[in-house]
TORKOLKE-35732 format. One line per 8 residues: number of its first residue (from 0); their letters; for each residue x, y, z of N, C-alpha, C. Coordinates in steps of 0.05 Angstrom, whole numbers, plus 5000, padded with zeros to 4 digits. Layout:
N
NUM	a	X Y Z X Y Z X Y Z | ... .
! end
This chain:
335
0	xxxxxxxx	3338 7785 7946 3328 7796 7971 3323 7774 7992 | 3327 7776 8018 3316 7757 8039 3295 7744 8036 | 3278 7777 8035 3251 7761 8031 3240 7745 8014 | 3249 7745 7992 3244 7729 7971 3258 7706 7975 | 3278 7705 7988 3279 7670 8003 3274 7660 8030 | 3258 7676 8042 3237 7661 8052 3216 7658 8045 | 3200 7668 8026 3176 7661 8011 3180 7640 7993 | 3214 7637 7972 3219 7616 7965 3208 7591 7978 .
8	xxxxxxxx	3231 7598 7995 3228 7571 8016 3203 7561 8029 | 3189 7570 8035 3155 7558 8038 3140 7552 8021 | 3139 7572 8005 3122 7564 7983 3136 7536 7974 | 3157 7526 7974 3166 7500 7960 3155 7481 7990 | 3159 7487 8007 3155 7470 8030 3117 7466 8034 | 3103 7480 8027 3076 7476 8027 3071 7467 7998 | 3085 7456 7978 3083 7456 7943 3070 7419 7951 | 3086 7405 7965 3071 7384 7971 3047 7379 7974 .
16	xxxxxxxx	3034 7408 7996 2998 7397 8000 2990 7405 7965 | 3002 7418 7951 2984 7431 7930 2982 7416 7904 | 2967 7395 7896 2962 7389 7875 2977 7402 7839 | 2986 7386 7818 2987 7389 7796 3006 7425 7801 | 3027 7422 7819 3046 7441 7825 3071 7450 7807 | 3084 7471 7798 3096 7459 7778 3102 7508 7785 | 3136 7510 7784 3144 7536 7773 3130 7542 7744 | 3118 7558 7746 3130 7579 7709 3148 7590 7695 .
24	xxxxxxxx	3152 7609 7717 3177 7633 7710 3187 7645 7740 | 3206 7655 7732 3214 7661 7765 3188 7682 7779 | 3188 7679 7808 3166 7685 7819 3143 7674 7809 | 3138 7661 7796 3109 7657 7791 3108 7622 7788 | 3084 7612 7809 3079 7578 7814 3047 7581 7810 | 3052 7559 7797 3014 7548 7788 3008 7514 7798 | 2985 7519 7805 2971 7491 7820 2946 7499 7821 | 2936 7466 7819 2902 7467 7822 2893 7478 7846 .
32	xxxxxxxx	2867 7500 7852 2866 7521 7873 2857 7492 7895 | 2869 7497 7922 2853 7473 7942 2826 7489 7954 | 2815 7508 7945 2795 7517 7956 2778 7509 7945 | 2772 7508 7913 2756 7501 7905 2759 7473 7886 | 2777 7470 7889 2787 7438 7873 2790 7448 7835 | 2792 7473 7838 2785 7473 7800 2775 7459 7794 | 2774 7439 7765 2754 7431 7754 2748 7396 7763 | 2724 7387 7774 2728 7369 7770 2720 7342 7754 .
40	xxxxxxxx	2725 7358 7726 2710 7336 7688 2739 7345 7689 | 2763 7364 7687 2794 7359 7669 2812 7359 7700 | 2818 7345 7710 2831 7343 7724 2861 7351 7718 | 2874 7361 7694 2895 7380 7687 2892 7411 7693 | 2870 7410 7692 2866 7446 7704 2884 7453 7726 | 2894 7474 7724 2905 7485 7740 2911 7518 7741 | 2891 7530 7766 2881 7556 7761 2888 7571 7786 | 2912 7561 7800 2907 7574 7824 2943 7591 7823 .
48	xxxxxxxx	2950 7613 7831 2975 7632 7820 2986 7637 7851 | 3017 7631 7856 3025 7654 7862 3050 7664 7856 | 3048 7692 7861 3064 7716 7855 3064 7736 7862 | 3096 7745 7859 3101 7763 7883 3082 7795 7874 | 3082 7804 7901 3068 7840 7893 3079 7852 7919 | 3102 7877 7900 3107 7887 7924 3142 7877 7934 | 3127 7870 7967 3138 7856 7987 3129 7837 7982 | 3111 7826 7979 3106 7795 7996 3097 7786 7962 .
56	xxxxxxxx	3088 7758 7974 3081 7748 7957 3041 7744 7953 | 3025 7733 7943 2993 7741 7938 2987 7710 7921 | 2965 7696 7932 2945 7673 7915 2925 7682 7911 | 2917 7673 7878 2892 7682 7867 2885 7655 7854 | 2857 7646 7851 2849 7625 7836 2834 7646 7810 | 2834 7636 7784 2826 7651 7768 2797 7628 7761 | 2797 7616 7772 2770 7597 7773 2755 7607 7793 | 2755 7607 7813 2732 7615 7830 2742 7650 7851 .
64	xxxxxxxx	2757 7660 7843 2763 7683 7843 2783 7700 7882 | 2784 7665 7899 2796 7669 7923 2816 7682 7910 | 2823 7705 7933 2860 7720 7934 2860 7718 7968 | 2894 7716 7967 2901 7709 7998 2929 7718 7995 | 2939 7733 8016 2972 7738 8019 2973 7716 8018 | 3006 7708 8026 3018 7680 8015 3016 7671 8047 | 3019 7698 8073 3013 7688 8095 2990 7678 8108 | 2964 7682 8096 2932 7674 8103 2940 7648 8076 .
72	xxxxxxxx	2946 7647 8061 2948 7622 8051 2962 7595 8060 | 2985 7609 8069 3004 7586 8084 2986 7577 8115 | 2971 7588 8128 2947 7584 8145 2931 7565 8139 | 2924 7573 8110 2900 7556 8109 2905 7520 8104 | 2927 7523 8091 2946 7503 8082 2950 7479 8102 | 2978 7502 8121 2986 7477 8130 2992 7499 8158 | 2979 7501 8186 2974 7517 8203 3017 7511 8216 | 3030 7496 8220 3060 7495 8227 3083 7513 8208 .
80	xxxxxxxx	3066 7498 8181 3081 7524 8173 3082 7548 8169 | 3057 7565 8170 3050 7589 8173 3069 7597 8201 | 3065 7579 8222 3087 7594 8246 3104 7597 8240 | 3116 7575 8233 3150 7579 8227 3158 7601 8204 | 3135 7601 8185 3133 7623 8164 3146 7656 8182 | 3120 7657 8198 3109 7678 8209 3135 7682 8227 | 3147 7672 8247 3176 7661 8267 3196 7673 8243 | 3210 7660 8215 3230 7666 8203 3235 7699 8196 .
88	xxxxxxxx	3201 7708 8183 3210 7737 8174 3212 7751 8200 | 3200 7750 8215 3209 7762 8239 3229 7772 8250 | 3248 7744 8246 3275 7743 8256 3294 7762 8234 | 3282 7759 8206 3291 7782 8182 3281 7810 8194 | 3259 7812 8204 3249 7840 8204 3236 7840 8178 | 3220 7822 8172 3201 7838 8150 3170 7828 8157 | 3161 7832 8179 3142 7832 8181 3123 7861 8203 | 3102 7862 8203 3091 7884 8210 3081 7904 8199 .
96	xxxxxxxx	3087 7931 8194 3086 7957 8183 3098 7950 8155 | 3080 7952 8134 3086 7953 8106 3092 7925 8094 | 3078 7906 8100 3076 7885 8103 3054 7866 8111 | 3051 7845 8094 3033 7833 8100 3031 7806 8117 | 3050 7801 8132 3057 7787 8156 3056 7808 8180 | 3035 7790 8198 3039 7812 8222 3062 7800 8242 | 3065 7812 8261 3093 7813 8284 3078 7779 8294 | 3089 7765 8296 3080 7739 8316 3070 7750 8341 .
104	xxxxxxxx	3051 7730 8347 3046 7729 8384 3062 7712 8395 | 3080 7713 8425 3093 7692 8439 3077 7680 8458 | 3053 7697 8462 3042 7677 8481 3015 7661 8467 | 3019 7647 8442 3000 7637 8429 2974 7613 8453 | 2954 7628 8447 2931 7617 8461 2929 7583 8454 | 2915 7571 8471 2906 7544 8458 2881 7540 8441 | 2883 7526 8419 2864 7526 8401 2840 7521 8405 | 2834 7544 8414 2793 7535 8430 2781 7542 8405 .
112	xxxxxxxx	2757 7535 8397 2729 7537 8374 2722 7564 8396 | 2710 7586 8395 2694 7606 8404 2671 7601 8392 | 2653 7596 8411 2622 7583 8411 2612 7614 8392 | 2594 7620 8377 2569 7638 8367 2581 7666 8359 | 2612 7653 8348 2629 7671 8335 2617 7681 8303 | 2600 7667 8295 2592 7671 8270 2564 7653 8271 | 2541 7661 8263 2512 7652 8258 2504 7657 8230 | 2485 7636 8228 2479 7636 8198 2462 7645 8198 .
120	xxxxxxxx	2453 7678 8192 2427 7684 8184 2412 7690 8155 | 2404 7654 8149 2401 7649 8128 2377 7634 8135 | 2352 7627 8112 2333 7608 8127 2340 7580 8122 | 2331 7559 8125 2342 7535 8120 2331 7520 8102 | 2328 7506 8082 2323 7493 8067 2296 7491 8068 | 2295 7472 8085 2264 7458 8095 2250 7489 8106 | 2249 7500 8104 2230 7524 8113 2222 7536 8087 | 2238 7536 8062 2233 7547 8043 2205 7526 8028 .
128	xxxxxxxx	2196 7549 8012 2162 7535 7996 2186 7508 7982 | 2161 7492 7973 2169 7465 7962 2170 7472 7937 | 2180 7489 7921 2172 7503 7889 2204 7525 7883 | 2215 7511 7908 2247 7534 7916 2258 7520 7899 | 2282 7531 7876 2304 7510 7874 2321 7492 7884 | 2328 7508 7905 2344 7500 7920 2330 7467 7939 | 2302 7478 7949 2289 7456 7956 2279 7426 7935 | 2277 7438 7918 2274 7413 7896 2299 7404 7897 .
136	xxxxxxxx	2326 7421 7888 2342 7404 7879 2358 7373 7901 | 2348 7385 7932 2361 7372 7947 2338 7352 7953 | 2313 7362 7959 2291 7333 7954 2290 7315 7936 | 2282 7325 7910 2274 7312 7882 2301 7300 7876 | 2316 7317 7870 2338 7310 7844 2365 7295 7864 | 2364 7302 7894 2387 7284 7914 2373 7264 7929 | 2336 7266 7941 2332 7253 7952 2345 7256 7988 | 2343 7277 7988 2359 7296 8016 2337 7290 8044 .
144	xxxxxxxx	2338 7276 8064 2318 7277 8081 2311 7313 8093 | 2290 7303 8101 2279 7326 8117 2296 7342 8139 | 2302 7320 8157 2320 7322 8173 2350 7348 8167 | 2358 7329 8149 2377 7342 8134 2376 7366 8128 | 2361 7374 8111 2345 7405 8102 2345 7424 8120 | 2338 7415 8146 2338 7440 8170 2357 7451 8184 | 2388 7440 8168 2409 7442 8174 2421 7447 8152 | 2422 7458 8126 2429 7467 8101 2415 7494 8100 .
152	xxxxxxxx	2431 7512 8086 2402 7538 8079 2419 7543 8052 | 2402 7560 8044 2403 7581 8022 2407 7603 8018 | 2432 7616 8002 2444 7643 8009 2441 7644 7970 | 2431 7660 7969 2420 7680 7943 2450 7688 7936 | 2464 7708 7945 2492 7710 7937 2512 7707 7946 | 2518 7682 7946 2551 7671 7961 2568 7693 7970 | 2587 7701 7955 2604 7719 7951 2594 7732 7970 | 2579 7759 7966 2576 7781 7978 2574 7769 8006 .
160	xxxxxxxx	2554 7749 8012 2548 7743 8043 2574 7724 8054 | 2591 7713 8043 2615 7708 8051 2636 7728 8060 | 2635 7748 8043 2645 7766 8050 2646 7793 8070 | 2617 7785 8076 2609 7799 8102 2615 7786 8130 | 2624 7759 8125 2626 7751 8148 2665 7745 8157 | 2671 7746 8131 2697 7734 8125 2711 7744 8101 | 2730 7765 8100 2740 7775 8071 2747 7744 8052 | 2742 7754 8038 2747 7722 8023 2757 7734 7983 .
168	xxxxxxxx	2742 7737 7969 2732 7754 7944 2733 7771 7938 | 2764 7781 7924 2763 7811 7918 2738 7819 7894 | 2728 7801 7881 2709 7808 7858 2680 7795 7865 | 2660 7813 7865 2644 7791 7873 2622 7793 7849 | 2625 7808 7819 2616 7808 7806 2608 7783 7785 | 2592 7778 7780 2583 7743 7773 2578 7721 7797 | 2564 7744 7826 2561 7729 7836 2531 7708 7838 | 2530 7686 7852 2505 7663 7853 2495 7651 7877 .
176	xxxxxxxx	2466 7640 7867 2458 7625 7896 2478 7596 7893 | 2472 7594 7929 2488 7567 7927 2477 7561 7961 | 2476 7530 7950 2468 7523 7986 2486 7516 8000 | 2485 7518 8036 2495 7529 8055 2501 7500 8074 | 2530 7489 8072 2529 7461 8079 2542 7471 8109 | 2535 7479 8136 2556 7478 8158 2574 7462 8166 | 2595 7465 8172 2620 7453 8188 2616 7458 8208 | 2609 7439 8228 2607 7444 8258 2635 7422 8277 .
184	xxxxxxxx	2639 7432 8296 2660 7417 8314 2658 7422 8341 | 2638 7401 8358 2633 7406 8380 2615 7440 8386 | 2593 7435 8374 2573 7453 8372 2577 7487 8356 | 2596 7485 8345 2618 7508 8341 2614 7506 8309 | 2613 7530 8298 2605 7527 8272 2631 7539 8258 | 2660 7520 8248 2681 7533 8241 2677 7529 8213 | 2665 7530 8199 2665 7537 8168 2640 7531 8157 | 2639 7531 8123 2615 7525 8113 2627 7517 8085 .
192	xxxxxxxx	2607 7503 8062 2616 7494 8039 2591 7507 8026 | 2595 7517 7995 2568 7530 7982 2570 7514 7964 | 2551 7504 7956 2549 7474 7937 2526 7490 7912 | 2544 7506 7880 2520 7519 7862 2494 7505 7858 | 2478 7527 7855 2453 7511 7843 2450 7519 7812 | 2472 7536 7795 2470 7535 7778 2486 7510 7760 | 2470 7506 7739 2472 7476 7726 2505 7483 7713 | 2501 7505 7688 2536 7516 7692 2549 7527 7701 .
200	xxxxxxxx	2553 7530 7722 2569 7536 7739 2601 7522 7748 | 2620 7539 7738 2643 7528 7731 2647 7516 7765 | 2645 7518 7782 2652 7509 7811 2624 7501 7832 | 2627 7477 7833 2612 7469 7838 2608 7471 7870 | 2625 7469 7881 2635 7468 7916 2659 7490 7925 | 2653 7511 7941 2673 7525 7948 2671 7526 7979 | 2696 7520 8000 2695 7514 8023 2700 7543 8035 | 2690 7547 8058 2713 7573 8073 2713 7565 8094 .
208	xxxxxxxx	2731 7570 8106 2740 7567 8132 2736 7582 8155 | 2726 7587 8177 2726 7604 8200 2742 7610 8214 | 2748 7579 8226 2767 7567 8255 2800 7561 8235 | 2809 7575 8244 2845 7569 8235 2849 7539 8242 | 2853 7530 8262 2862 7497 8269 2832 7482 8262 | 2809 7486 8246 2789 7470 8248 2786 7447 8226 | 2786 7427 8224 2778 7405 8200 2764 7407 8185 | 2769 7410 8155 2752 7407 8134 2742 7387 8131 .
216	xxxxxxxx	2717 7388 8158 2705 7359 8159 2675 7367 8165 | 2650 7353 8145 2628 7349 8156 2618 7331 8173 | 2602 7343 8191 2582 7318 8204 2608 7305 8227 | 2624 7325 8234 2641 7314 8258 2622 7313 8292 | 2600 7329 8292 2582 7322 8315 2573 7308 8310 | 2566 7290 8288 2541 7268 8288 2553 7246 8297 | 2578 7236 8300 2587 7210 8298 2591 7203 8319 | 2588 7179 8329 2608 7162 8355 2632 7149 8345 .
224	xxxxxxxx	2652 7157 8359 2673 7145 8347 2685 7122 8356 | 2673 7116 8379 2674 7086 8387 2676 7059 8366 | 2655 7075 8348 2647 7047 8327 2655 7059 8305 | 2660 7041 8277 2668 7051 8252 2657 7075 8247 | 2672 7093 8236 2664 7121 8223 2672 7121 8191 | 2649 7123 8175 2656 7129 8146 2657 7147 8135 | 2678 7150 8121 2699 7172 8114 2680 7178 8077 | 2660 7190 8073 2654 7204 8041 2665 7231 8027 .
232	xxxxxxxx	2668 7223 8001 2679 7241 7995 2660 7280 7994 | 2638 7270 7993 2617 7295 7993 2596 7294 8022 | 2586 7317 8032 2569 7313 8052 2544 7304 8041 | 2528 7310 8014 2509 7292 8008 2513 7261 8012 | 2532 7246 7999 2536 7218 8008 2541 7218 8037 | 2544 7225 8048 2551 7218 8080 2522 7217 8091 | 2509 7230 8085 2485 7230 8092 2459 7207 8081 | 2471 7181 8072 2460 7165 8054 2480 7135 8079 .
240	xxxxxxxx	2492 7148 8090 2516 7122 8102 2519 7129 8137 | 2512 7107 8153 2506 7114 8177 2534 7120 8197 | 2539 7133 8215 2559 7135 8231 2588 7151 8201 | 2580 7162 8188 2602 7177 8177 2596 7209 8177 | 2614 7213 8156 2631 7240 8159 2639 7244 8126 | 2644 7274 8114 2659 7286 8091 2676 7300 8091 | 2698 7290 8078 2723 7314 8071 2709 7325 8057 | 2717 7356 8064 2709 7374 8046 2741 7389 8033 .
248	xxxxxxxx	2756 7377 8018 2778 7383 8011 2793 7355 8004 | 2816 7361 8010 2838 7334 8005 2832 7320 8031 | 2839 7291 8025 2843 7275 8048 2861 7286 8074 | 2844 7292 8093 2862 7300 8125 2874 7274 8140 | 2878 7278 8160 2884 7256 8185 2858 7265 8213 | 2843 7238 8201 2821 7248 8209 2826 7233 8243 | 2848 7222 8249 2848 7205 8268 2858 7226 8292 | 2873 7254 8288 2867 7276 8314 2848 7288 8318 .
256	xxxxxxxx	2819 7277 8300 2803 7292 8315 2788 7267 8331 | 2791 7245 8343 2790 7225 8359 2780 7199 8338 | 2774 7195 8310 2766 7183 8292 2794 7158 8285 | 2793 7140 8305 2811 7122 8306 2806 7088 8286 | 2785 7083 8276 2780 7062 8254 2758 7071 8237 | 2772 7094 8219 2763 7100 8185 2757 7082 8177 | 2739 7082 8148 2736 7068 8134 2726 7091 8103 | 2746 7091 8093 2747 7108 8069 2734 7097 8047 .
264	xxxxxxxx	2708 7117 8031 2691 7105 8005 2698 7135 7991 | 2714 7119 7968 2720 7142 7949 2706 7144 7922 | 2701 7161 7904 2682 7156 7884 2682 7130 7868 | 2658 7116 7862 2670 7097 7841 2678 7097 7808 | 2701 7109 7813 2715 7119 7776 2740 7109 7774 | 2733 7083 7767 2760 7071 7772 2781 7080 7741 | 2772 7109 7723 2791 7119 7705 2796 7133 7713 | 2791 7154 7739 2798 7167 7756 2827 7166 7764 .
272	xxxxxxxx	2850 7179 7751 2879 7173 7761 2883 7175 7789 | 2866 7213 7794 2867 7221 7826 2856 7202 7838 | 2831 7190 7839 2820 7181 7863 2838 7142 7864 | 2843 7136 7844 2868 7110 7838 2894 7114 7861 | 2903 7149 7851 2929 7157 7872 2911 7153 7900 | 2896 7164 7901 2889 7158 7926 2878 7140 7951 | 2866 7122 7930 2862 7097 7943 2887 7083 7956 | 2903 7080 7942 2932 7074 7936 2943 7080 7957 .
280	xxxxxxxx	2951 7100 7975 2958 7120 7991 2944 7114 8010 | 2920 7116 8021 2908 7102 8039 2907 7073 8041 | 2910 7060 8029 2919 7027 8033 2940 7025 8050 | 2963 7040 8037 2996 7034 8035 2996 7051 8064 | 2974 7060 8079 2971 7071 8107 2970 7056 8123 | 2951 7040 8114 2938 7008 8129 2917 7015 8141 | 2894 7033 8132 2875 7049 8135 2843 7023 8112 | 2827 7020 8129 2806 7000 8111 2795 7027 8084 .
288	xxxxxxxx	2794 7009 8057 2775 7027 8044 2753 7008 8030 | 2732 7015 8012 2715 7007 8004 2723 7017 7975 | 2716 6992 7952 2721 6989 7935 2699 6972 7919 | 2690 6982 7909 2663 6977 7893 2665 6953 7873 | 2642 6928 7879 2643 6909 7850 2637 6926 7831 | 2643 6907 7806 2644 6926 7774 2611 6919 7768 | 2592 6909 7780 2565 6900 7773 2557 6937 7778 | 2569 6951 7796 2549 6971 7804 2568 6993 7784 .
296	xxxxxxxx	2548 7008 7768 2558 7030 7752 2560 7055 7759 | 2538 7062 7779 2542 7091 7793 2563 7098 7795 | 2567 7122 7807 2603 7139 7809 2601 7146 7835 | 2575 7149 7852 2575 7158 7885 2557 7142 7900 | 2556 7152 7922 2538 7135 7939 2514 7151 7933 | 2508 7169 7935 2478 7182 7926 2467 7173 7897 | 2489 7176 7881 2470 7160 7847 2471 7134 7855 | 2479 7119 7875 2480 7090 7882 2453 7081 7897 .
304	xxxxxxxx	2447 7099 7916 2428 7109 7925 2392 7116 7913 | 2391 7128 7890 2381 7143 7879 2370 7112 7856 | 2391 7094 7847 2387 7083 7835 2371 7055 7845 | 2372 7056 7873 2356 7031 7890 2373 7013 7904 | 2402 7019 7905 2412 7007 7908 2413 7005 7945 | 2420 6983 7964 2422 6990 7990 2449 6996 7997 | 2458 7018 8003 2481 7032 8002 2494 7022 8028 | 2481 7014 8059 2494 7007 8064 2509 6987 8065 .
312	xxxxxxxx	2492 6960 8063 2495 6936 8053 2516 6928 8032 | 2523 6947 8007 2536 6949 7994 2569 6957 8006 | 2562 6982 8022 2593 6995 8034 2604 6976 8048 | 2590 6958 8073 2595 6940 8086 2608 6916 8073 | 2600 6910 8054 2606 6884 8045 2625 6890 8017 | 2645 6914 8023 2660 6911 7997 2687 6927 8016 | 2696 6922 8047 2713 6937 8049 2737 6918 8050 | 2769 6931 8045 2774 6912 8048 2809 6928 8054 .
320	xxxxxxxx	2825 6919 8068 2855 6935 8080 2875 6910 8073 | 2900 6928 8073 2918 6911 8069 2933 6896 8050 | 2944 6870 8041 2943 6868 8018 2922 6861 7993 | 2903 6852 8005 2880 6843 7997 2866 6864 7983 | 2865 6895 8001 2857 6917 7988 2877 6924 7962 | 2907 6920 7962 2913 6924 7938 2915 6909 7906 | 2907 6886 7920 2900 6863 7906 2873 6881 7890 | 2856 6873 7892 2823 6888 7888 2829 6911 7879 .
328	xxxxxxx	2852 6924 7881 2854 6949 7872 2861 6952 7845 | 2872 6924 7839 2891 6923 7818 2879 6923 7795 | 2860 6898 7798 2840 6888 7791 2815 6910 7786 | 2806 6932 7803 2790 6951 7796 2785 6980 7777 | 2814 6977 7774 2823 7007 7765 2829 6995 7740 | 2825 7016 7726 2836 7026 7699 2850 7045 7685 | 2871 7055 7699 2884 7070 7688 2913 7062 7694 .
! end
């Protein structure tokens, strides 16, 4: 059928952004879900499906329970190819009526944030009694300023209240509290991250998205980008490190959103294959990263933190680009 090669054909063309990617059987491809990162203690996991239904094709993570046509997925992905996605069946005629691609727009708008498109009516951290879970775990057990807290809240059931604002979860049965990290961009609130507060809880971070063109990025209003901006891998560490920022996902190109001298701190696990690939990758960019002496044993900047350590002092004085960074690299890693 046509259609089945044009779904071919993207789905292999977006197989790049997708982690530990790999066919099964015809119609059917498996990769680690990018929504929620599957697991991250087995980094072989891989729980995220798609396959065809129907017409079209459908993503499901059987880890944290997202489903998405293959066209809200190819969106979330990689926003060029969704057009050209969306442009090809067109030109087949298989999109619209009985179908889960709608007709394209030709006069595509410019990518504005719509200010108070979505509000969080949730309370915030710091407002909750000091006896909250949620409030202990980010005082006591992260050491979370005050500050911070008034800008985090607490949603009792993820799922359901995600889904009131944003279809997201066809199942929302086993659902949990989880606190409420905003994505803001120029006062504009285009997503959020729910970080469990349950101790087993197979997923620990699940992102959603609002804004179609917006950055899976925290703390993009806090920064001046005049001066170094540091690049963490969690918004708790960013918040421990002055003038930065968190991917909340895979590494972006953080330099279109005006962020022109990064300085990337990735976990310290130097048996970490992924975060090894990735150091690696940002070097070979010519991008500065920070690379931890072996004296310090922590794995983040918050247990680095937590342990007494002066985090910035530390980030500052261990960055390093170029060949010199792969040198140190060589030397750091273990795998």
């Amino acid at each position: 059928m046509i259609l089945d090669l044009v779904d071919t054909k993207y789905i292999s063309l977006v197989s790049a952004r997708l982690q530990k990617f790999s066919k099964k059987s015809r119609g059917l491809y498996n990769f680690r879900c990018p929504y929620c990162g599957d697991s991250s203690k087995y980094k072989n996991k891989a729980r995220g499906f798609l396959y065809p239904i129907k017409n079209d094709y459908n993503f499901k993570c059987h880890n944290c329970g997202v489903s998405k046509t293959l066209t809200n997925f190819l969106r979330d992905q990689d926003t060029i190819l969704h057009k050209q996605y969306i442009m090809e069946r067109y030109k087949k005629g298989t999109v619209g009526l009985g179908s889960n691609s709608p007709i394209p727009k030709f006069d595509l708008p410019k990518p504005v944030f719509i200010k108070d498109k979505f509000t969080i009516d949730l309370e915030n951290i710091a407002s909750l009694n000091k006896s909250h879970p949620a409030r202990i775990y980010l005082e006591q057990s992260r050491n979370i300023s005050s500050k911070t807290l008034e800008n985090m809240y607490y949603c009792k059931n993820f799922k359901e209240w995600t889904n009131a604002h944003k279809q997201t979860f066809d199942d929302v049965t086993n659902d949990e509290p989880r606190i409420i990290i905003p994505l803001r961009y120029n006062g504009t609130l285009i997503g959020f991250q729910g970080r469990s507060l349950l101790p087993k809880s197979k997923i620990k971070y699940i992102t959603i998205m609002l804004e179609e063109h917006a950055p899976k990025i925290y703390g993009l209003d806090d920064i001046n980008t005049s001066k170094t901006v540091y690049v963490t891998e969690g918004p708790f560490d960013s918040t421990f490190i002055s003038n930065s920022i968190a991917m909340c996902g895979a590494d972006g190109d953080v330099k279109k959103w005006g962020i022109t001298n990064p300085v990337w701190i990735y976990d310290n696990e130097p048996r970490n294959r992924q975060i090894v690939e990735r150091l690696a990758t940002t070097i070979s960019r010519g991008d500065r990263v920070v690379i931890f002496p072996k004296n310090i044993l922590e794995k983040d900047i918050n247990d680095m933190y937590l342990s007494g350590q002066n985090v910035q002092r530390v980030v500052e004085s261990n960055i390093y680009q170029g060949l010199e960074a792969k040198l140190k690299l060589q030397d750091w890693k273990r795998v």
